[in-house]
Structure formats: structure tokens, C-alpha cells
C-alpha positions in Angstrom: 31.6 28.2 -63.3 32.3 26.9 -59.7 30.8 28.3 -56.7 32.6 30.8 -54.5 34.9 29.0 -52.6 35.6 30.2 -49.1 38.2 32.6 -48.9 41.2 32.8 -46.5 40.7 35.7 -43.3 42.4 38.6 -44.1 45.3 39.8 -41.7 43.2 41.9 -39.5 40.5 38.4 -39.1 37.6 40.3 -40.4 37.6 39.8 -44.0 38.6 37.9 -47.0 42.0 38.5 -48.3 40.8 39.0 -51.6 37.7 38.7 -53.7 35.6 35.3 -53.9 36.0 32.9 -56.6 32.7 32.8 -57.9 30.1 32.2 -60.4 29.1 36.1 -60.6 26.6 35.2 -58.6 26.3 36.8 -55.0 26.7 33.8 -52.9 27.4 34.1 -49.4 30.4 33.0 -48.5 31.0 30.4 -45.9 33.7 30.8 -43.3 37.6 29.3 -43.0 37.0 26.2 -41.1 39.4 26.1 -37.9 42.6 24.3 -37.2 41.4 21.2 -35.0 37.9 21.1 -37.1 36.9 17.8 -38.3 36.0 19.6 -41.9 38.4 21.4 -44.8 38.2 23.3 -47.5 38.2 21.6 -50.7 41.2 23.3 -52.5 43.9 20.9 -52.2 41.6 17.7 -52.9 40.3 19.5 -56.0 43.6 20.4 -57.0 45.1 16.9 -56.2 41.8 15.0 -58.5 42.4 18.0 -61.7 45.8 16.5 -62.0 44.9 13.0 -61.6 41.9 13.3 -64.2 44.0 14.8 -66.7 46.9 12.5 -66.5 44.5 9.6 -67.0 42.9 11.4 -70.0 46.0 11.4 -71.5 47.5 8.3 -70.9 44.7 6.9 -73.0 46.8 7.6 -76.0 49.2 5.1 -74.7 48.4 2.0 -76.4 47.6 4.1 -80.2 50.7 5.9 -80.1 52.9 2.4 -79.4 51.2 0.7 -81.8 54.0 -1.1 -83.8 53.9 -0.4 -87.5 57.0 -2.2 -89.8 58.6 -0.2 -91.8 58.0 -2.1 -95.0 54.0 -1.7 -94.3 52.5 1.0 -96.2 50.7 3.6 -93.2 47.5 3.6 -95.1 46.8 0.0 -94.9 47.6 -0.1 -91.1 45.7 3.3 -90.4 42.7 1.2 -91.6 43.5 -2.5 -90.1 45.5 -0.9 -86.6 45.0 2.8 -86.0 41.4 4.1 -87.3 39.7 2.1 -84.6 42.2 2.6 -81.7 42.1 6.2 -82.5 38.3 6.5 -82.2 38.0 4.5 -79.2 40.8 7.0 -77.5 38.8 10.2 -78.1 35.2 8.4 -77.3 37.0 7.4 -73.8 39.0 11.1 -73.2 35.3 12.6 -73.5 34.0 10.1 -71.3 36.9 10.9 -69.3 36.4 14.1 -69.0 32.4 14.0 -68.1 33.6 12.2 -65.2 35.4 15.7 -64.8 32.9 17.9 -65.6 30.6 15.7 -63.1 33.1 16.4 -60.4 33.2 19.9 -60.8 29.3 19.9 -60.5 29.4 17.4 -57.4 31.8 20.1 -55.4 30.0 23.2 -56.2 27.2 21.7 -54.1 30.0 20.1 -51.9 31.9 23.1 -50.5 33.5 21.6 -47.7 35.3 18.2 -46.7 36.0 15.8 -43.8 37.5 12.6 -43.3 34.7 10.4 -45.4 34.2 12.6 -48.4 38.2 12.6 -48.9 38.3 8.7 -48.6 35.4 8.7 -50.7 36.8 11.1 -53.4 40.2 9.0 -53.7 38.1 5.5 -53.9 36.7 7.4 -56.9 39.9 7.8 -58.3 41.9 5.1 -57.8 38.8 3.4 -59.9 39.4 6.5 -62.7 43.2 5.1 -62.7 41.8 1.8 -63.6 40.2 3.0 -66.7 43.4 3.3 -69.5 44.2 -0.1 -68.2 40.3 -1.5 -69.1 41.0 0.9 -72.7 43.6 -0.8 -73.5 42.3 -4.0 -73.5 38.9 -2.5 -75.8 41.2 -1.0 -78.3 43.8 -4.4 -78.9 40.2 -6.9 -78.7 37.6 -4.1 -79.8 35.3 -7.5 -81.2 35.5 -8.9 -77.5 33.2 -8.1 -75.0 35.3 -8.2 -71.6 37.0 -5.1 -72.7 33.7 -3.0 -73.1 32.1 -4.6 -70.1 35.0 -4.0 -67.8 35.2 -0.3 -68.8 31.5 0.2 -68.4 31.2 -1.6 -65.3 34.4 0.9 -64.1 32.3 3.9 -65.0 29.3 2.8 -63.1 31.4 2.1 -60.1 32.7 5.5 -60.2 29.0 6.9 -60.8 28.0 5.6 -57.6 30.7 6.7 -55.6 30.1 10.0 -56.4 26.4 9.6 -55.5 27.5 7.9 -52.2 29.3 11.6 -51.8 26.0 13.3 -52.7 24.3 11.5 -50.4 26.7 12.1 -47.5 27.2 15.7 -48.0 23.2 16.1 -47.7 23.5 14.3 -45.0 26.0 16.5 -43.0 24.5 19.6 -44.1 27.1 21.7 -42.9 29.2 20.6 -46.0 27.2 22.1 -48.6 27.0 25.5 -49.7 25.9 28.8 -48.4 23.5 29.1 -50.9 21.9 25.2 -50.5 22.4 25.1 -46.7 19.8 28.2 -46.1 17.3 26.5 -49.3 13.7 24.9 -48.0 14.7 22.6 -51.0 17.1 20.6 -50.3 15.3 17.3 -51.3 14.8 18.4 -54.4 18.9 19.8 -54.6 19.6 15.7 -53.8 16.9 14.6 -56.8 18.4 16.4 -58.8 22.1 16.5 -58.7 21.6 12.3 -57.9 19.6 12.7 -61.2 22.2 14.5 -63.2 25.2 12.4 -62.0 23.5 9.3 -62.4 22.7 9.6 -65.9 25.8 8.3 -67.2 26.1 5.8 -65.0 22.7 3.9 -66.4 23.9 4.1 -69.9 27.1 2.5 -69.1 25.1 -0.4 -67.2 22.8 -0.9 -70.4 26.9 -0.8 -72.2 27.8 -3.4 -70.1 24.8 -5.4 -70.6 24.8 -5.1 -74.2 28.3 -6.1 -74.5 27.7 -8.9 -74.3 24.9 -9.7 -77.0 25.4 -6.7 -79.4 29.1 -4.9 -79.4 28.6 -1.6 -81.8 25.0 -1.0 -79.2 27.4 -1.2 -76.4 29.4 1.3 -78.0 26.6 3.8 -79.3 25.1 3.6 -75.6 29.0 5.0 -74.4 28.8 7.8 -77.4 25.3 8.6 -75.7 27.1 9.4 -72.5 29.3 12.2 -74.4 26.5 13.8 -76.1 23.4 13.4 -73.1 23.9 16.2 -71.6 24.0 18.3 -75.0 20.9 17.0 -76.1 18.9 17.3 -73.2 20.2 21.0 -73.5 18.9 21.7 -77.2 15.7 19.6 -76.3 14.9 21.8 -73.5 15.6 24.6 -75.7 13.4 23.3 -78.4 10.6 23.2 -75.9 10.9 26.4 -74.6 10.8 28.0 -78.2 7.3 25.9 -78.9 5.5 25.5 -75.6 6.9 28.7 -74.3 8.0 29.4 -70.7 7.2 26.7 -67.6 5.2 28.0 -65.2 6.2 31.4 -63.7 5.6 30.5 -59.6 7.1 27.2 -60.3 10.5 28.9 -62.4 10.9 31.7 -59.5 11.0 29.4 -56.8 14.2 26.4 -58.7 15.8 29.8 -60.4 18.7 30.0 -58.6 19.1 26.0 -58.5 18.8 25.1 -62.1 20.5 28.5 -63.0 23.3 27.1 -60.4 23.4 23.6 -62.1 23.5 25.0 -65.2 26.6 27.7 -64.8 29.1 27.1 -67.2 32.5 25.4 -65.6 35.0 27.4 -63.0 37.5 28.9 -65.4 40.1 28.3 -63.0 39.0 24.1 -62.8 39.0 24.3 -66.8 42.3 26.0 -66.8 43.9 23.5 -64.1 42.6 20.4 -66.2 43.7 22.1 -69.5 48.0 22.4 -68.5 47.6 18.8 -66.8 47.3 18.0 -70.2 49.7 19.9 -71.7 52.1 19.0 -69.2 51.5 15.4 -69.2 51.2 15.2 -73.3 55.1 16.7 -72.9 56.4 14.5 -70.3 54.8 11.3 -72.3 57.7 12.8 -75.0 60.7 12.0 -73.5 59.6 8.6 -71.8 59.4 7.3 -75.8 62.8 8.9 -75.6 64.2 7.2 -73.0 62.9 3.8 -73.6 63.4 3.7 -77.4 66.4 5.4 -78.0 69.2 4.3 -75.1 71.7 2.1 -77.1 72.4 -1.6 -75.9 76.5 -1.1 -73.9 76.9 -4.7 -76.3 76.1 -2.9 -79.2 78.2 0.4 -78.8 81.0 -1.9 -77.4 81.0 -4.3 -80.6 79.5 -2.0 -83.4 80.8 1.0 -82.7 83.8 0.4 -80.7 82.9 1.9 -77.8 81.7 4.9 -79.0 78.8 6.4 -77.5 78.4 9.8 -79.4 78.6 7.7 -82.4 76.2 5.2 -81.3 74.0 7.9 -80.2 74.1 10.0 -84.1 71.7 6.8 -85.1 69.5 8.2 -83.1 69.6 12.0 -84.5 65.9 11.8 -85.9 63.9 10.8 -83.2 65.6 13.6 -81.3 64.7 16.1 -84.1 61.3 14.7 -84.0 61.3 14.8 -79.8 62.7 18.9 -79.7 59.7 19.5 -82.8 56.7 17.7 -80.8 57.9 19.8 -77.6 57.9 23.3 -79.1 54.6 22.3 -80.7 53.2 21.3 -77.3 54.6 24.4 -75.9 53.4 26.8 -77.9 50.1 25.7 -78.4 49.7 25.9 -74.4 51.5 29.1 -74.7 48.2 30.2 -76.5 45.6 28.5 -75.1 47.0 30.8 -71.6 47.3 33.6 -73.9 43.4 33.4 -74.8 42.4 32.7 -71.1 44.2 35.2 -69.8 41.7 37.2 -71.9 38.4 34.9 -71.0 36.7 36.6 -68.0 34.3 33.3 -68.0 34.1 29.8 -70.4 30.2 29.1 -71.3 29.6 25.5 -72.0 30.3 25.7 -75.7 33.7 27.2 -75.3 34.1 24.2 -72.4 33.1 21.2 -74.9 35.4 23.6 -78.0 38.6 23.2 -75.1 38.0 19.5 -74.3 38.2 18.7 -78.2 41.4 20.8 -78.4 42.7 18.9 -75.5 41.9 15.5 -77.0 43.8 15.8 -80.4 46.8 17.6 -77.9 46.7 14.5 -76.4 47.1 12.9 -80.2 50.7 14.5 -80.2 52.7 11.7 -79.0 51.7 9.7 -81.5 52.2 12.4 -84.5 56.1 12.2 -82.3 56.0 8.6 -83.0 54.5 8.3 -86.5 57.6 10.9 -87.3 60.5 9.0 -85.6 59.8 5.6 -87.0 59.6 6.1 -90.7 63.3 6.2 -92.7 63.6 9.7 -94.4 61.8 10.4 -97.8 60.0 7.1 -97.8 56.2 6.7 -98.6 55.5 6.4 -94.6 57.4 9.0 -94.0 55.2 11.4 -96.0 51.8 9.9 -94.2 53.4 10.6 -91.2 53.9 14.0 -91.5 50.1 14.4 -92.9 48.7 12.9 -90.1 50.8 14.8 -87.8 49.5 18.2 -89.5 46.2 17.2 -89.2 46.9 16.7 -85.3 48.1 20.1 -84.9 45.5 21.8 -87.6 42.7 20.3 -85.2 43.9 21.3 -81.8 44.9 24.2 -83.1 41.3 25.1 -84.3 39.6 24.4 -81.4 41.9 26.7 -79.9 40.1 29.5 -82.8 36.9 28.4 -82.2 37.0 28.9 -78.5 37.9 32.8 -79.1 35.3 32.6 -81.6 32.9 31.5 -79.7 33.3 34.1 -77.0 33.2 36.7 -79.2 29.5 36.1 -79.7 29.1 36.4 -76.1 32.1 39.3 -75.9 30.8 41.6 -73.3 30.2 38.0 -70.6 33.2 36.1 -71.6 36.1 38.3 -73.0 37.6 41.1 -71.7 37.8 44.1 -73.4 41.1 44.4 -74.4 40.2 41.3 -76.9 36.7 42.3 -77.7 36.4 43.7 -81.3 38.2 47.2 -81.6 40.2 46.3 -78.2 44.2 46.8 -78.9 44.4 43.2 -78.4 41.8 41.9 -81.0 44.2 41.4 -83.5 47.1 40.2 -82.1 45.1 37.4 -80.4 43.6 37.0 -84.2 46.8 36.2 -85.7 48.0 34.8 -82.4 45.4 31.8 -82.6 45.1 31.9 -86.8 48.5 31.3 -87.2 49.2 27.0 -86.4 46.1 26.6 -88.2 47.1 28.0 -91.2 51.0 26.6 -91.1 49.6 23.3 -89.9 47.1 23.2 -93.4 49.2 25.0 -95.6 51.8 21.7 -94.8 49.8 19.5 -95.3 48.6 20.4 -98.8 52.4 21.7 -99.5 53.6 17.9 -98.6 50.6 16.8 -101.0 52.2 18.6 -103.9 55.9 18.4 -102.7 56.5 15.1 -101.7 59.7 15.0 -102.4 60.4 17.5 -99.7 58.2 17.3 -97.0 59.9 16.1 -94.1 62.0 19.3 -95.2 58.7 21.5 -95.4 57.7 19.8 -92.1 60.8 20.4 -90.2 60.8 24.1 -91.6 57.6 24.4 -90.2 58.5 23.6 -86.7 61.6 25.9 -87.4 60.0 28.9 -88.5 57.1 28.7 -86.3 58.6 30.0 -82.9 60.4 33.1 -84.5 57.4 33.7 -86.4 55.2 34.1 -83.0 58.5 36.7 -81.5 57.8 38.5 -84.9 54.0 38.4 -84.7 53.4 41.7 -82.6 55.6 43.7 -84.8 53.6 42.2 -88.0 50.8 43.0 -86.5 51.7 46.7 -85.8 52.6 47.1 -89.7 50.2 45.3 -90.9 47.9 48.2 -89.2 49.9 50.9 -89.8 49.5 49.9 -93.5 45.9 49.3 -93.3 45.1 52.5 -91.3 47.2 54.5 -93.8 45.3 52.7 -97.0 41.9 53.7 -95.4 42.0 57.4 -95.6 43.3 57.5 -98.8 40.4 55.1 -100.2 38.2 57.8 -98.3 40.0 60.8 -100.1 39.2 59.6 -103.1 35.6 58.9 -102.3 35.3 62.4 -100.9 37.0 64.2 -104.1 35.1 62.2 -106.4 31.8 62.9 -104.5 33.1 67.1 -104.4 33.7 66.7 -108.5 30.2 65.5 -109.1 28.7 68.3 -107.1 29.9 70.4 -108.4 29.1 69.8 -112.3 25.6 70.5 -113.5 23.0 68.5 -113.9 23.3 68.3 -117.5 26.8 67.0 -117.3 26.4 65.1 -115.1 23.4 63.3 -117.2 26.2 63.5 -120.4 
């Protein structure tokens, strides 16, 4: 999680209004800089980068959701010839996407204030990020010509060096980084390393570049590699550790707090911030399909419908069925996802890579809205549609249950104890996060043996689903009630069988 950050002056000057945002670490906490200073806290820009990040992740679904499909093509063949490889070059470049992220976030928790430079610097690295969708779209309409790759990779690397140019500076102005690394007698080896761990990506992308140009699929293995790096180095350092045993214990004590530092999971606040950019993006995407595709032509209303717009506009009654059920399945999946935060004290790495893959097939959504608003009613299509659209939900919904999952192995670090098993909450936030997955999957095989109905099973589904989440406390409460009451009976039983068998003799017993 990010490092503390430094925390307004409390009314009376001497103190902090309120406690530190921190790691759980005891950091010392550097001071409000003054009005007239030539530094700043980092709040805003980190607010202002969150946003932008997240809106570029998503706009990466752009060019797969407006891929144009006719009617009179069967959605197989074009999931296989148009959409299979658009799709899996949108969720390699959201991760990549959001390792840029995650690199940020590690860049300003060494970084703890700002001047002039670093903000410059920070929206040169941007303004290159807001470049990438552009460079995606051109991979996933040529994905056999190299240019697309090359200009994406050669993007990345650009943005990789920005961000050491910041590294660089920062260490350079001391006074910028924090508490903690400011007071260190190893700061060169802070730089090394940080340079080391943000540069990493970078170099693959070059090799991408490179590559493009002789071998594609390398180039795009060596961009996979970039997703997956920092995982493996993880589970290789771990699989040392188990053989070889523990480094040396005077070299460990004195890089403890740094590599303990570097290797914190992500500021729960940062991951939360990214996580309704998202969302809230993902939902405004919605009605921009609305308003471009479904605005009638004045000609057309004048002469075909003599000059009536509501019954111009009833054409259109579908895709607005289709825009109102994307919504509330937007909504309410970001109405758990804060649900389960609320109740995550901090997100280990495992629950931040678990969030990131929820977020990519949320970002999927627009083009389950599209694959749904297309296709006439009860046609072949139309049934595909709503199976892939299921399958969006079922695995962002998931990864939502994973994530709870996840931190119930680590319950007593990352939950608090309202959720934690036997807390009053444990089994609200159970059915809470079980219940799209299971709706979301029992659609999908209900459309596999209904087809005849399933845009009405589908539609039913987006129906029933809201009401069902006002009811779900109240379920919940019976469902225990009835459970509780069933348990001491079972025991009754158990107990009178167990005073019956007492109190016969052994030899009837035997008999």
C-alpha cells in the first residue's frame, strides 16, 4: 500500500487532522509544505493521473466493441475471423495498462512531494499513456503488421523513461522523497533499485519493438512477459528462499525496510480510485453508443414516419432495453466491489492482480451492450450474444469472489472483522458477491437449453437481479434463522440417541 502521505495541520497547527494514510508501517511523516513553496503535495496530481489511467484502460475496448458484424453473419464465424484476436489484444494491453499504473503508484511512494518539473514531467508521461488506445487500435484492425506493435512498444518505452527521468530528479532534490528514504545512508542503492524495477518493462518492450519487425507472435510473447515479470520474479524468489534458505542475516537487516517497502502491496485508496474510474467510464462509454447510434435522421422521421418522432424513436426500443440492462449491471457490480472494500482493511498483491482482472472484463461490458442491441430478436446471433454477454458478467463477477476469497486467507491483515468468518457480515457479503456469478452461469446454460427464450431469460435476469439484492439481507436473516433452528434439533437427536445407548446394557447393546 502507499506510503503515508503528509497530512493537513490540524486547527490548533500542531498536529495532523487525522490519522496518516499509510502502509502500517511507522513512517514519519513529512510536513504540509507552505503557501509560496516551490514544492506540493502530491494529492491532486495523483488524483488527476488515477482518472486518466483508468479512462485509457478502458477506452481500449473501443475498437472490439464497434466492430461491425452483419446481421446475416453467423457470431461464431466472426468471433473467430474479427473478435477472438481483438479481444485478446484488449486485455494483454489493459494489463499492460495497468502496470504502467501499478509502476506509478510505486514511483510516488518514494516520490512524496512535487514541484514544478516532476508535474511537467508526470503529464509528458501521460499525454504519451493517451497515445496508447490510438497505437491499439491500429494492432488490433492489422495484428499481422508490424507498425502497430512497434508503435505501441516504442510508446511504452517512452513512458518507461520518463518515469526514470522522475526517479532520477526526485533523488536528485532530495527533499522530495520520503521521510523514511530522505534519513537512509542508502539512497544509491533506493535509485538502483526502483530504476531497476521500473525499467524492467521498458527493455522488454524495446526487444517488442525490435522483434516486430522480424518475428510478430515473439513481439507479442515479449508484451505478455511484461504482465507476468513481476509475478514470476516473485514465485522465483520464493522458490529460492524455500531451497537455499534465507540471504544473509546482516545483509537482510540492513535493505529490510526498503525491499519490505517496495514490496507492500498497493494503497487501497489508489486501488479503489482506479477501480470507479472504471466503472464510471465503462458507464459513460454506454450512452455515447446511444447517442451516436440511435438519433434518427429529421429526413427519415419527416418522410417515413410523417414527422413523428416518438414513433421514429419506438424502432429504437431494444437498444434502449439493452442500454438501461448494461447500466444496472455496471452499477451494481460497483455497488459490490465498494461493498467488499468497505470491508478490506488492506489489498495484498493477489487480491490487486484478482481486481485488475475484474476490472478488465468490466471494461468488456460495452461490448456485451453492443453484441445485444444489434442482433433482431430470437435469431441465432441473438442467442450468442447473450452467451457471451453472461460470460462477461460471470467473469467480473468472479474476480469480484475471489478477491473476498482471497482475503479470507489472510482475514485477520486484510478483512475487518465484521466479514471475517463468524463476523455478522460473513454471510451477507457471501451471498452478496455469489449471487451474479451464479445468475450470470445459470443464464447461460438456461439459454443453452432454452433457446427459444433466452433473450426472455436474459432480460429477466437483469429484471430480477436488483430486487433480488433489496431482498438479499432478509434472505439471508431466514436462511439463518432456519439453519440455527435445524442445528439443535440435529444435536437433540444426537444427544437422546447417545442417552438411549447409555443407558442399555452391554448385552443389548451387543444384540
Amino acid at each position: 500500500m502507499s506510503a503515508a502521505r503528509p497530512a493537513a495541520p490540524g486547527p490548533g497547527g500542531g498536529g495532523p487532522a487525522g490519522p496518516a494514510r499509510g502502509r502500517g508501517l511507522e513512517l514519519d511523516v513529512a510536513p504540509e509544505p507552505e503557501l509560496g513553496s516551490s514544492t506540493q503535495t502530491s494529492h491532486r496530481l495523483l488524483a488527476y493521473s488515477d482518472a486518466l489511467l483508468s479512462i485509457i484502460a478502458t477506452v481500449m475496448i473501443l475498437p472490439v466493441a464497434h466492430t461491425k458484424i452483419h446481421p446475416d453473419q453467423k457470431l461464431g464465424e466472426s468471433v473467430q475471423q474479427l473478435l477472438l484476436a481483438k479481444i485478446a489484444v484488449y486485455l494483454m494491453t489493459f494489463l499492460i495498462v495497468t502496470v504502467a499504473w501499478a509502476a506509478h503508484v510505486r514511483l510516488f511512494q518514494v516520490i512524496e512531494l512535487i514541484d514544478d518539473v516532476l508535474a511537467l514531467l508526470n503529464l509528458a508521461c501521460m499525454m504519451i499513456i493517451t497515445f496508447l488506445p490510438y497505437t491499439f487500435s491500429l494492432m488490433a484492425s492489422f495484428p499481422d503488421v508490424p507498425f502497430g506493435i512497434f508503435l505501441f512498444s516504442v510508446c511504452a518505452v517512452v513512458i518507461g523513461l520518463i518515469q526514470a527521468v522522475i526517479v532520477a530528479y526526485g533523488f536528485y532534490h532530495p527533499h522530495l522523497l520520503n521521510q523514511q528514504i530522505q534519513v537512509s545512508e542508502n539512497q544509491n542503492f533506493y535509485k538502483r533499485h526502483i530504476l531497476k524495477i521500473i525499467l524492467r518493462g521498458p527493455i522488454l518492450c524495446f526487444l517488442a519493438a525490435i522483434f516486430s519487425f522480424f518475428f510478430i507472435p515473439l513481439s507479442y510473447v515479449l508484451l505478455g512477459l511484461v504482465i507476468v515479470f513481476p509475478h514470476l520474479t516473485r514465485f522465483i524468489t520464493w522458490c529460492k528462499t524455500k531451497i537455499v534458505g534465507q540471504r544473509d542475516e546482516e545483509e537482510h537487516s540492513n535493505l529490510e525496510t526498503f525491499t519490505f517497502y517496495l514490496s507492500e502491496p498497493l494503497s487501497k485508496e489508489r486501488v479503489e480510485a482506479f477501480s470507479d474510474g472504471v466503472y464510471a467510464i465503462v458507464a459513460t462509454l454506454l450512452i455515447l453508443d446511444i447517442c451516436e447510434d440511435n438519433v434518427p435522421d429529421p429526413r427519415e422521421v419527416k418522410e417515413k414516419f410523417h414527422g413523428s418522432l416518438l414513433e421514429a424513436l419506438s424502432e429504437y426500443g431494444p437498444n434502449y432495453l439493452a442500454y438501461f440492462g448494461s447500466f444496472v449491471t455496471i452499477g451494481l457490480l460497483w455497488f459490490v466491489h465498494h461493498s467488499l472494500f468497505l470491508y478490506v482493511t488492506k489489498a495484498t498483491r493477489l487480491m490487486g492482480l484478482l481486481n485488475i482482472l475484474s476490472l478488465a472484463f468490466i471494461g468488456g461490458l460495452p461490448l456485451a451492450y453492443q453484441l445485444t442491441s444489434e442482433f433482431a430478436e430470437k435469431s441465432h446471433n441473438e442467442i450468442e450474444a447473450i452467451q457471451v454477454s453472461c460470460v462477461i458478467t460471470f467473469f467480473a463477477s468472479i474476480f469480484q469472489f475471489a478477491i473476498w476469497t482471497t482475503a479470507l486467507l489472510h482475514e485477520r491483515e486484510t478483512l475487518h472483522p465484521f466479514a471475517r468468518y463468524g463476523g455478522k457480515e460473513h454471510a451477507f457479503m457471501f451471498a452478496k458477491l455469489a449471487l451474479y456469478p451464479c445468475v450470470s452461469l445459470g443464464a447461460f446454460f438456461l439459454t443453452c437449453l432454452l433457446s427459444e427464450f433466452s433473450t426472455a431469460i436474459f432480460h429477466l435476469m437483469q429484471i430480477v437481479i436488483p430486487f433480488a439484492f433489496l431482498a438479499l439481507r432478509i434472505f439471508v436473516r431466514i436462511s439463518l434463522t432456519i439453519i440455527k433452528s435445524v442445528m439443535p434439533l440435529s444435536r437433540r437427536k444426537v444427544v437422546l440417541l447417545e442417552e438411549e445407548e447409555a443407558c442399555l446394557s452391554p448385552g443389548e447393546t451387543l444384540s
